[in-house]
C-alpha positions as a Markdown table, in Angstrom:
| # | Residue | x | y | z |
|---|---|---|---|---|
| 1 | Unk | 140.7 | 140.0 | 49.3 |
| 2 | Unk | 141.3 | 136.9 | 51.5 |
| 3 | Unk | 141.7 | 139.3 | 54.3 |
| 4 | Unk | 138.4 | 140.8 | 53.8 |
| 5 | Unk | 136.5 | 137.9 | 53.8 |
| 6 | Unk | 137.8 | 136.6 | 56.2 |
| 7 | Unk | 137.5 | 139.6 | 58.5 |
| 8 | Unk | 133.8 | 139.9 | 57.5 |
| 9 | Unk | 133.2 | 136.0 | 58.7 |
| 10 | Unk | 134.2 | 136.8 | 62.0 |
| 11 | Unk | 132.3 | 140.3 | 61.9 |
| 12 | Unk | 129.3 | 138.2 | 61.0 |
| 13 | Unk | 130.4 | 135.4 | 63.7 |
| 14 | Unk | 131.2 | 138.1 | 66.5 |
| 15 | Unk | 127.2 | 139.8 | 65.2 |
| 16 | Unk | 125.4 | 136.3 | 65.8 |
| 17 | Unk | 127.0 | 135.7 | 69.2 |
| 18 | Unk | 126.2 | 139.6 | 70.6 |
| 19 | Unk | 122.4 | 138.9 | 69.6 |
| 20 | Unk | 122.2 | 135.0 | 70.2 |
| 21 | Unk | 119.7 | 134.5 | 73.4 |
| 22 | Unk | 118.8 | 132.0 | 75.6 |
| 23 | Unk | 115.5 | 131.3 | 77.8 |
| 24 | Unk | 114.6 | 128.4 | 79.9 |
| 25 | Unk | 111.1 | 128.1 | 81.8 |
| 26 | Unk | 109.6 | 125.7 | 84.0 |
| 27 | Unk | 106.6 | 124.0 | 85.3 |
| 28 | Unk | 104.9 | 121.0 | 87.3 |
| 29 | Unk | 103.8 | 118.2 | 86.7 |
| 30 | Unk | 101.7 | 116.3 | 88.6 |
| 31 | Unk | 98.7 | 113.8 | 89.1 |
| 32 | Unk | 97.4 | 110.8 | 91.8 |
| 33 | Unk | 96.9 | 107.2 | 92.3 |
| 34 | Unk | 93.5 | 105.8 | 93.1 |
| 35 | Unk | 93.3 | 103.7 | 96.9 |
| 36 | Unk | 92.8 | 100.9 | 96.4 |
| 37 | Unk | 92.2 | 99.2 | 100.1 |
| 38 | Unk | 89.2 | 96.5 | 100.5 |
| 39 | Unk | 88.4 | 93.1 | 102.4 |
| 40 | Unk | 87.1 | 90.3 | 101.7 |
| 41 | Unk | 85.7 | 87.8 | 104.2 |
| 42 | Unk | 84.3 | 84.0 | 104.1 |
| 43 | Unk | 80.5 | 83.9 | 104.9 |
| 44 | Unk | 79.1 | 82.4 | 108.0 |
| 45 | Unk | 80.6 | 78.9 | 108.7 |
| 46 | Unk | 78.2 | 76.6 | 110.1 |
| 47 | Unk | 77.7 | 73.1 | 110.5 |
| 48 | Unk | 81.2 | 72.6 | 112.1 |
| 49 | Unk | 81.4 | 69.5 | 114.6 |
| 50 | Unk | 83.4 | 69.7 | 117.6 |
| 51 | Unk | 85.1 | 66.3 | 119.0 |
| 52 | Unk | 85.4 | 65.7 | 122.5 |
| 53 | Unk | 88.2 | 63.3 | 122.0 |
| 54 | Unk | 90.6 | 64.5 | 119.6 |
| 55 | Unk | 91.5 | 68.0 | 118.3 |
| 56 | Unk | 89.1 | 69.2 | 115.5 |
| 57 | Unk | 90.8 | 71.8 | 112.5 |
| 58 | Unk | 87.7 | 74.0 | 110.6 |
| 59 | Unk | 88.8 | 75.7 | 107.5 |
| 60 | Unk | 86.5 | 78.7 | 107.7 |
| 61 | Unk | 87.6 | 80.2 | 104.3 |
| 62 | Unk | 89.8 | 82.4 | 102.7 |
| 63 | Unk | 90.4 | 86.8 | 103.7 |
| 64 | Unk | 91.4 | 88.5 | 100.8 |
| 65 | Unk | 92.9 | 91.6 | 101.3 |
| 66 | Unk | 94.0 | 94.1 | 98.4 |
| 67 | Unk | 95.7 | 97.2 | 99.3 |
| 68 | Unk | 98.5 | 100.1 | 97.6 |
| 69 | Unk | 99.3 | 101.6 | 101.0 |
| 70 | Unk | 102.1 | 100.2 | 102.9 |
| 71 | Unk | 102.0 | 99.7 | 106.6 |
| 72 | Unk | 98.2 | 97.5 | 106.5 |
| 73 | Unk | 97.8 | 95.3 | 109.4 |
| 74 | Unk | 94.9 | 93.1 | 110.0 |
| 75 | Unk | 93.2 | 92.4 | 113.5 |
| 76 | Unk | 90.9 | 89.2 | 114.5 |
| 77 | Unk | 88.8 | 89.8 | 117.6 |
| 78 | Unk | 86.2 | 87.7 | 118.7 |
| 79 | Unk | 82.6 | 88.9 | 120.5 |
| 80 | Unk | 83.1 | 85.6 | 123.3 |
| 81 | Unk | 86.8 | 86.3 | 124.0 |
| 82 | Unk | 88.2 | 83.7 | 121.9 |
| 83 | Unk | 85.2 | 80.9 | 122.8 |
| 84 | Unk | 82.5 | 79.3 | 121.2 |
| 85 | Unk | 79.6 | 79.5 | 123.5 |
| 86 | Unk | 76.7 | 77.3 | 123.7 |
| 87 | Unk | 73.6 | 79.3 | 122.1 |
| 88 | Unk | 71.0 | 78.3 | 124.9 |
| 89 | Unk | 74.0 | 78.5 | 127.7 |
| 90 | Unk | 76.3 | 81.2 | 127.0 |
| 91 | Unk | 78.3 | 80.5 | 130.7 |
| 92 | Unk | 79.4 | 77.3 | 128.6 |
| 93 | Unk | 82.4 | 77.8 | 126.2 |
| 94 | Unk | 84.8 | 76.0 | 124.2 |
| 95 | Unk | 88.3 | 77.9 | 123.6 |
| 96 | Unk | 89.9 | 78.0 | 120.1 |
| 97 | Unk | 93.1 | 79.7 | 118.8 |
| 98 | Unk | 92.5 | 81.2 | 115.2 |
| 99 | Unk | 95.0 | 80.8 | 112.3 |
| 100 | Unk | 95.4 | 83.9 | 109.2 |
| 101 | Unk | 97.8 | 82.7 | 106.8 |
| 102 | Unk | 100.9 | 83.6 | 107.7 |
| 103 | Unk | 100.5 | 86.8 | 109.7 |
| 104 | Unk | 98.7 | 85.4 | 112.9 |
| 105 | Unk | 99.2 | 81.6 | 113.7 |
| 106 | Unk | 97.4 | 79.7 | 116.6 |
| 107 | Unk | 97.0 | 82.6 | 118.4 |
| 108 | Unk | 94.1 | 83.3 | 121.1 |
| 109 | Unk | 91.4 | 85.8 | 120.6 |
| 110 | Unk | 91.1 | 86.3 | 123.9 |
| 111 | Unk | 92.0 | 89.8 | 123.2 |
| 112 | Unk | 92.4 | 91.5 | 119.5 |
| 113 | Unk | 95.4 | 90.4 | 117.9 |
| 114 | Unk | 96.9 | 92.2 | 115.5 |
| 115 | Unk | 99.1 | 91.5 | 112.7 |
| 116 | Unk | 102.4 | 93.0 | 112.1 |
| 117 | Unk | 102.4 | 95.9 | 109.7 |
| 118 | Unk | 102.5 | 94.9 | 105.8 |
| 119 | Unk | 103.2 | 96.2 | 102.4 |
| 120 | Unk | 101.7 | 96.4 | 99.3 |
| 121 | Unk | 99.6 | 93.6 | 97.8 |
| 122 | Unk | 99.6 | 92.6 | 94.7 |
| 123 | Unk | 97.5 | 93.7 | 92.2 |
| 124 | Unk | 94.7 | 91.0 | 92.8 |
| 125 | Unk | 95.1 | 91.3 | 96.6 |
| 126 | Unk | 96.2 | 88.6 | 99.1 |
| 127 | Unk | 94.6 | 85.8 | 100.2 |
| 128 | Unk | 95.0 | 84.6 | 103.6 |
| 129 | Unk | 93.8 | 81.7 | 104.4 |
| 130 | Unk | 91.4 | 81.7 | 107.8 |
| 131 | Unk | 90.8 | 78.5 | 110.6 |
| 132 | Unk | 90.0 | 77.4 | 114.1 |
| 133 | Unk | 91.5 | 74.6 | 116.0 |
| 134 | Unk | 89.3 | 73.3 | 119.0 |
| 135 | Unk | 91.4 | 71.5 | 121.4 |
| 136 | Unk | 90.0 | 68.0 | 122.9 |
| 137 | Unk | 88.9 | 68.0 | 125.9 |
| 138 | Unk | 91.2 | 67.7 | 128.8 |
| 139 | Unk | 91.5 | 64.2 | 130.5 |
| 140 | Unk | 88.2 | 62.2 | 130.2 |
| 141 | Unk | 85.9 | 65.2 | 130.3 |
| 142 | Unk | 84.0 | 65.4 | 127.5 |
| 143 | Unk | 82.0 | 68.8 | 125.9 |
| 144 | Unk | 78.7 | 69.3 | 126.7 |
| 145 | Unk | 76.3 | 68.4 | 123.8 |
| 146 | Unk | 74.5 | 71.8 | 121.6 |
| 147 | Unk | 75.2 | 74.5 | 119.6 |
| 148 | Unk | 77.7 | 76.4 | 120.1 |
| 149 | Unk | 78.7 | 79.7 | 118.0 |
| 150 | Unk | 81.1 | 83.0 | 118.0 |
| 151 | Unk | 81.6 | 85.8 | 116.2 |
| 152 | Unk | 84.6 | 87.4 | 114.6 |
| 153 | Unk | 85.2 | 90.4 | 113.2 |
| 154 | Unk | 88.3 | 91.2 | 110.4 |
| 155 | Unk | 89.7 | 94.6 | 110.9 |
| 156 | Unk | 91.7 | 96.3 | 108.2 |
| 157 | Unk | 93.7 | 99.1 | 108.6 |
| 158 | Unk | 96.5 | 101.2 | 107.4 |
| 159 | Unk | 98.8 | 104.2 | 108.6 |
């Protein structure tokens, strides 16, 4: 009898492993990050006095940039080539070398300059903290008294 039951166990094994199946499927999953990529810039700086004697610092404000793509750079350029020019005599111009955080440092806007490729900011963005330095004028000369003004522009970009 032992034989027999035993015999039927593995009949009933050997049954369940002829009709035992096995199926696998697949599929995607998938979805998207939103872009986040903006600028902020200080408003218009006015008011600044220039010295003739010694070299004069202005703190325009702060550019905040906030961005999930790698590879962002940030360009200064300047409408007078890097010079404040006098409002009623635009052939007279005081140079000044522009200052972004840590990405462009004393650097002439004679021509666009262009920082060097960055990664992603942090969630809140970066801020970057934006000024001119006037140089005093050279030997005894001295600046020629009025308004002077310039225009930048902040260009963000990414690849």
């Amino acid at each position: 009898m032992k034989k027999f039951v035993l015999v039927a166990l593995f009949a009933v094994a050997g049954f369940g492993l002829v009709f035992a199946t096995s199926t696998n499927g697949q599929f995607k999953v998938s979805g998207s990050v939103a872009e986040v990529f903006s600028l902020v810039v200080p408003g218009d700086f006015t008011n600044g006095s220039i010295s003739s004697t010694q070299e004069t610092t202005w703190s325009i404000g702060n550019v905040v940039v906030n961005s999930n793509f790698s590879n962002w750079t940030i360009a200064l350029s300047s409408q007078n080539g890097g010079s404040l020019a006098n409002v009623n005599d635009g052939n007279v111009k005081i140079a000044y070398t522009a200052t972004l955080g840590n990405l462009l440092n004393g650097v002439s806007l004679s021509g666009a300059q262009t920082s060097q490729p960055q990664g992603k900011t942090p969630r809140g963005g970066t801020t970057l903290a934006l000024s001119l330095k006037i140089q005093a004028a050279q030997s005894d000369a001295q600046y020629q008294a009025g308004s002077y003004s310039d225009t930048i522009t902040v260009t963000l970009t990414h690849n």
